[in-house]
DSSP file (Angstrom, degrees, kcal/mol; ACC not computed):
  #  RESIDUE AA STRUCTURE BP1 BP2  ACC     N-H-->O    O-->H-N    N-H-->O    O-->H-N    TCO  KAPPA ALPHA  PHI   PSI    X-CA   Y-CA   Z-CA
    1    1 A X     >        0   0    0      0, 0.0     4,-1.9     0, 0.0     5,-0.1   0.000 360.0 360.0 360.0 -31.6   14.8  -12.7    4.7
    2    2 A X  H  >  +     0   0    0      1,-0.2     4,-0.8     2,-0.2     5,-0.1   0.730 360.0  64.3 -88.5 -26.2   13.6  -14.9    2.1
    3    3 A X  H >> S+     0   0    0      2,-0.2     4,-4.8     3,-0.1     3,-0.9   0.943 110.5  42.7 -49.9 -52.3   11.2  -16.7    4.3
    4    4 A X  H 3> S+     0   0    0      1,-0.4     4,-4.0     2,-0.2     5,-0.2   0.953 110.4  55.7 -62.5 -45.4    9.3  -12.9    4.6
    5    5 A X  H 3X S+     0   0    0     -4,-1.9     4,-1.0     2,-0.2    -1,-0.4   0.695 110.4  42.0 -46.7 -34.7    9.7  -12.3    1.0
    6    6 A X  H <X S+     0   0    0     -3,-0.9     4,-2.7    -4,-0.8    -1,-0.2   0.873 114.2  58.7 -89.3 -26.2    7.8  -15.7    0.3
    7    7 A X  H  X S+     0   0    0     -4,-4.8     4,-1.2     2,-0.2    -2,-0.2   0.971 110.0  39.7 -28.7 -74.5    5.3  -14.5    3.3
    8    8 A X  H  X S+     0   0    0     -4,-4.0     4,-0.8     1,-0.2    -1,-0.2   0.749 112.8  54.7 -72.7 -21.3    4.3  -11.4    1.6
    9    9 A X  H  X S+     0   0    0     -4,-1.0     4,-2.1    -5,-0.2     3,-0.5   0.925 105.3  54.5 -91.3 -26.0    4.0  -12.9   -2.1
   10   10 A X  H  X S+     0   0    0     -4,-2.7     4,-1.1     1,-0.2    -2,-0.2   0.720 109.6  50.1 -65.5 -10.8    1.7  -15.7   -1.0
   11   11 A X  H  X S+     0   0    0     -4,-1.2     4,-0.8     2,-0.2    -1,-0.2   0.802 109.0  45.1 -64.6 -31.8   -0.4  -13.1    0.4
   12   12 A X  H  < S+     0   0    0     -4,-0.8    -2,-0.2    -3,-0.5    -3,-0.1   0.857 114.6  49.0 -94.4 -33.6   -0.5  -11.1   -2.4
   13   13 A X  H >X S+     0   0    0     -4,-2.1     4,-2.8     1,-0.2     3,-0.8   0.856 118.6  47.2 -56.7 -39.2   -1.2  -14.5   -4.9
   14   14 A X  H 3< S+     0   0    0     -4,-1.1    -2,-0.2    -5,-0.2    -1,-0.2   0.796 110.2  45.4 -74.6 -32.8   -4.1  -15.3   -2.1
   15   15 A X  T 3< S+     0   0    0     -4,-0.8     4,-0.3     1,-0.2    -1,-0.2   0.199 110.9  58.8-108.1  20.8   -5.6  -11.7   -2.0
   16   16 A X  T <4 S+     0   0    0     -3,-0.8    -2,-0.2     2,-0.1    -1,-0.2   0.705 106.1  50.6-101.0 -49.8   -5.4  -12.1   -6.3
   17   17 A X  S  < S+     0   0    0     -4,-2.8    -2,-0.2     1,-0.2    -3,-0.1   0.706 111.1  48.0 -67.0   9.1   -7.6  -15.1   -5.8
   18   18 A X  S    S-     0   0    0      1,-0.4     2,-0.2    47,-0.0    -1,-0.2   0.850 123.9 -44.8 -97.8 -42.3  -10.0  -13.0   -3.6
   19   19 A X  S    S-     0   0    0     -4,-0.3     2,-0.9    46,-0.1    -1,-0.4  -0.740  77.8 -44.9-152.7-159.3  -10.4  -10.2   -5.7
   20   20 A X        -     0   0    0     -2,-0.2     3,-0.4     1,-0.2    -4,-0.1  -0.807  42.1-175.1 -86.6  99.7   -9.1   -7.4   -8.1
   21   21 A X    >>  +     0   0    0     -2,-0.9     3,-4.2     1,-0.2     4,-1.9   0.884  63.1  93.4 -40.5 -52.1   -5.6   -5.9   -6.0
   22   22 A X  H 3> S+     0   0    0      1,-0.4     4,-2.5     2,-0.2     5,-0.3   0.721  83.3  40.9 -38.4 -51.7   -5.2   -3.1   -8.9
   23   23 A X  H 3> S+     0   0    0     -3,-0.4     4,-0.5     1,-0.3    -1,-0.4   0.607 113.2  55.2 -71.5  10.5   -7.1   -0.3   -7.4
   24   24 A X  H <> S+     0   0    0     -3,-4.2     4,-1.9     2,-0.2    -1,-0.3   0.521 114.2  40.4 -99.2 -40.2   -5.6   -1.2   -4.3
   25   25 A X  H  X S+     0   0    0     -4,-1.9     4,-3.0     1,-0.2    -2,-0.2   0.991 110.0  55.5 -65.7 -58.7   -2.2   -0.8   -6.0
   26   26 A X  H  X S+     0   0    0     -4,-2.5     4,-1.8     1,-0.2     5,-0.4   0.843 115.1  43.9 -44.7 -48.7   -3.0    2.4   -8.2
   27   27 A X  H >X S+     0   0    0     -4,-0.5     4,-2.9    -5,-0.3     3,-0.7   0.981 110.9  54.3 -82.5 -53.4   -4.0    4.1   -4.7
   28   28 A X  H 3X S+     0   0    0     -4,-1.9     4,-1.1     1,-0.2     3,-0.4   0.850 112.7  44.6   6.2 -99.1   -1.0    2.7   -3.0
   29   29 A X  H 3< S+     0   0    0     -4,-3.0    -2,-0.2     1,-0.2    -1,-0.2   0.582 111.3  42.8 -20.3 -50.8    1.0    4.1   -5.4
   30   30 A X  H XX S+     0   0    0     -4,-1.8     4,-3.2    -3,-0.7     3,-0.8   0.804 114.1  60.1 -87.3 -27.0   -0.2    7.6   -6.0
   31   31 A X  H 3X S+     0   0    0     -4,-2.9     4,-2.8    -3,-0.4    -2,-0.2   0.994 111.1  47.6 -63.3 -54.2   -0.4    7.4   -1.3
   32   32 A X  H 3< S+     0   0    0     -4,-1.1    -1,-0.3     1,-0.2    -2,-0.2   0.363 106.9  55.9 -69.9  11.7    3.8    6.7   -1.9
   33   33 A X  H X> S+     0   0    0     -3,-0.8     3,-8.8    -5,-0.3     4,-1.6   0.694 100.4  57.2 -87.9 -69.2    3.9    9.5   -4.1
   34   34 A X  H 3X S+     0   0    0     -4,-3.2     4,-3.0     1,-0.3    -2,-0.2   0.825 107.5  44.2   8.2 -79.4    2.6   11.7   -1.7
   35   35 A X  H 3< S+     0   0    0     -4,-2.8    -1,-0.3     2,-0.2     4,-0.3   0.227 108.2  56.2 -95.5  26.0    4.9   11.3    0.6
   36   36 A X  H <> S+     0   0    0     -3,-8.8     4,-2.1     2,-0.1     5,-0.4   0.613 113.7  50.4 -90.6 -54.8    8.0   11.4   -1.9
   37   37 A X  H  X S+     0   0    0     -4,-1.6     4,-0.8     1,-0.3     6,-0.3   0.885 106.8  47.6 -47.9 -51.9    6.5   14.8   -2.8
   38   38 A X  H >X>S+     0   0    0     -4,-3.0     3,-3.2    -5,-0.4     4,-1.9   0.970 103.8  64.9 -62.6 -68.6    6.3   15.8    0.3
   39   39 A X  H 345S+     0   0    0     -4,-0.3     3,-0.4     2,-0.3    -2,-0.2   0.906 113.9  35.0  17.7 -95.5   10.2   14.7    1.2
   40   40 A X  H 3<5S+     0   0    0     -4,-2.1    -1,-0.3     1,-0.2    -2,-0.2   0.545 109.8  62.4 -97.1  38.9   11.5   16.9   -0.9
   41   41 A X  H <<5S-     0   0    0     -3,-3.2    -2,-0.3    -4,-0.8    -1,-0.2   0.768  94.9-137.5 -83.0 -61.9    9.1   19.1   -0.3
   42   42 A X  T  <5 +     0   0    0     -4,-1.9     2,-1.3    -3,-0.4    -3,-0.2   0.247  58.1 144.8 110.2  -7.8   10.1   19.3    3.3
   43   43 A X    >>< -     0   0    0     -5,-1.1     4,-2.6    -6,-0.3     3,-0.9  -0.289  32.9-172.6 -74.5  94.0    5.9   19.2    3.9
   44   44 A X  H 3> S+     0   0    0     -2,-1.3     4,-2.0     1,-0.2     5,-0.4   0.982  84.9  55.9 -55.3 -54.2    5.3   17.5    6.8
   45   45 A X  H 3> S+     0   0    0      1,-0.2     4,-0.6     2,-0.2    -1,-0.2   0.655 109.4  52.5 -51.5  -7.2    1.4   17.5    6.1
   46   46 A X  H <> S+     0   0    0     -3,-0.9     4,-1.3     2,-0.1     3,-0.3   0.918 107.8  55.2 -89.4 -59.1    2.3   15.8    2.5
   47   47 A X  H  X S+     0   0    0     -4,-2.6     4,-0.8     1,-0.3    -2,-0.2   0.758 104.7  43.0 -18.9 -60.3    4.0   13.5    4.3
   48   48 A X  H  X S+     0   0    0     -4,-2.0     4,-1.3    -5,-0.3    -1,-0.3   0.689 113.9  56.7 -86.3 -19.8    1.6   12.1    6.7
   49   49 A X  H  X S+     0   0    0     -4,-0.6     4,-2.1    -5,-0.4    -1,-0.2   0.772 104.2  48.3-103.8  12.3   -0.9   12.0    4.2
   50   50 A X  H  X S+     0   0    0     -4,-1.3     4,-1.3     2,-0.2   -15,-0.2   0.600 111.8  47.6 -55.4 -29.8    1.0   10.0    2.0
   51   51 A X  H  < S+     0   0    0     -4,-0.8    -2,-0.1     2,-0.2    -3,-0.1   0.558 112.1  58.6-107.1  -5.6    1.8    7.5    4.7
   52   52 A X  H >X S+     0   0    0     -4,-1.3     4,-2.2     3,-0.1     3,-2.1   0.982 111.0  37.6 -29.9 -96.7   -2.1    7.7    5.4
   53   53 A X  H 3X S+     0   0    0     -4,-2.1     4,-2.5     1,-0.3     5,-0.3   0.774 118.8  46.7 -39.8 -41.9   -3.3    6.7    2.1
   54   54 A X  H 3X S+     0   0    0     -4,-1.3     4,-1.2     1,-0.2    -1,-0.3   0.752 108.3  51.4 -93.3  -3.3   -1.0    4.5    1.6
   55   55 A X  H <> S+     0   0    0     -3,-2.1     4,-0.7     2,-0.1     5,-0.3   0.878 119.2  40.0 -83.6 -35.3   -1.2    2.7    4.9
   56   56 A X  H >< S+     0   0    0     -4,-2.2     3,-1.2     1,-0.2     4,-0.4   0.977 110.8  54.1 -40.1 -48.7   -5.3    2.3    4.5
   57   57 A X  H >X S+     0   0    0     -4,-2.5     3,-1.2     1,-0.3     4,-0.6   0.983 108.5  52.4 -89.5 -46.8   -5.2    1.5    1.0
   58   58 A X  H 3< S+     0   0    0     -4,-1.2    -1,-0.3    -5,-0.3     4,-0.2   0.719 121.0  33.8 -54.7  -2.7   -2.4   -1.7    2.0
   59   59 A X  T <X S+     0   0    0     -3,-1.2     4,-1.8    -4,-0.7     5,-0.4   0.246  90.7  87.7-121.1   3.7   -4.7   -3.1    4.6
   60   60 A X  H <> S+     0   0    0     -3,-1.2     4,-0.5    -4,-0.4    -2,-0.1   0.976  93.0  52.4 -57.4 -46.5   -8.1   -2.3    2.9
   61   61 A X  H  X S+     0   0    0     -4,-0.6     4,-2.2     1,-0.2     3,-0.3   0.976 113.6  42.3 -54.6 -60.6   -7.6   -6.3    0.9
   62   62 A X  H  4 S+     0   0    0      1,-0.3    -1,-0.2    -4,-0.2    -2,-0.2   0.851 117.6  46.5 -75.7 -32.7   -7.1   -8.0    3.9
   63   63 A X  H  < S+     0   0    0     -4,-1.8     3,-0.3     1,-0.2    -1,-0.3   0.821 115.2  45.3 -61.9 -34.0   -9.9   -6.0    5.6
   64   64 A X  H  < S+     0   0    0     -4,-0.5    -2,-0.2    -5,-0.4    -3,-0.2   0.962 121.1  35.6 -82.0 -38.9  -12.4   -6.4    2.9
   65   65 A X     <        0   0    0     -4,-2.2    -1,-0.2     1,-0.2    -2,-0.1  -0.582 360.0 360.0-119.4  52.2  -11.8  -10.2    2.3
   66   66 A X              0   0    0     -3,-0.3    -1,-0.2    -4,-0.1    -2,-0.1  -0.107 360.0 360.0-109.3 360.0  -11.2  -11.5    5.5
């Protein structure tokens, strides 16, 4: 477990040196709001377009600076 955990933070230190993460984060975020809202919402269309946004916005770094 701790192996994955060290996985995913040298990515995220690597994709700091490529560029700026934050709006990447900010949009993240507001995509995992979405789909809380939607949860206890019971809104399936909130859902899926929480897990949209926020699935774009986590590969968008690696897309852009690759």
């Amino acid at each position: 477990m701790s192996a994955l955990v060290l996985t995913l933070a040298a990515d995220v230190f690597e994709l700091q040196r490529e560029g700026n993460i934050a709006p990447f984060l900010i949009v993240f975020v507001f995509g995992m709001a979405v789909g809380m809202v939607g949860h206890l919402l019971a809104s399936r269309d909130l859902i899926l377009a929480g897990i949209l946004i926020a699935g774009v916005t986590a590969v968008l770094p690696w897309l852009m600076w690759s």
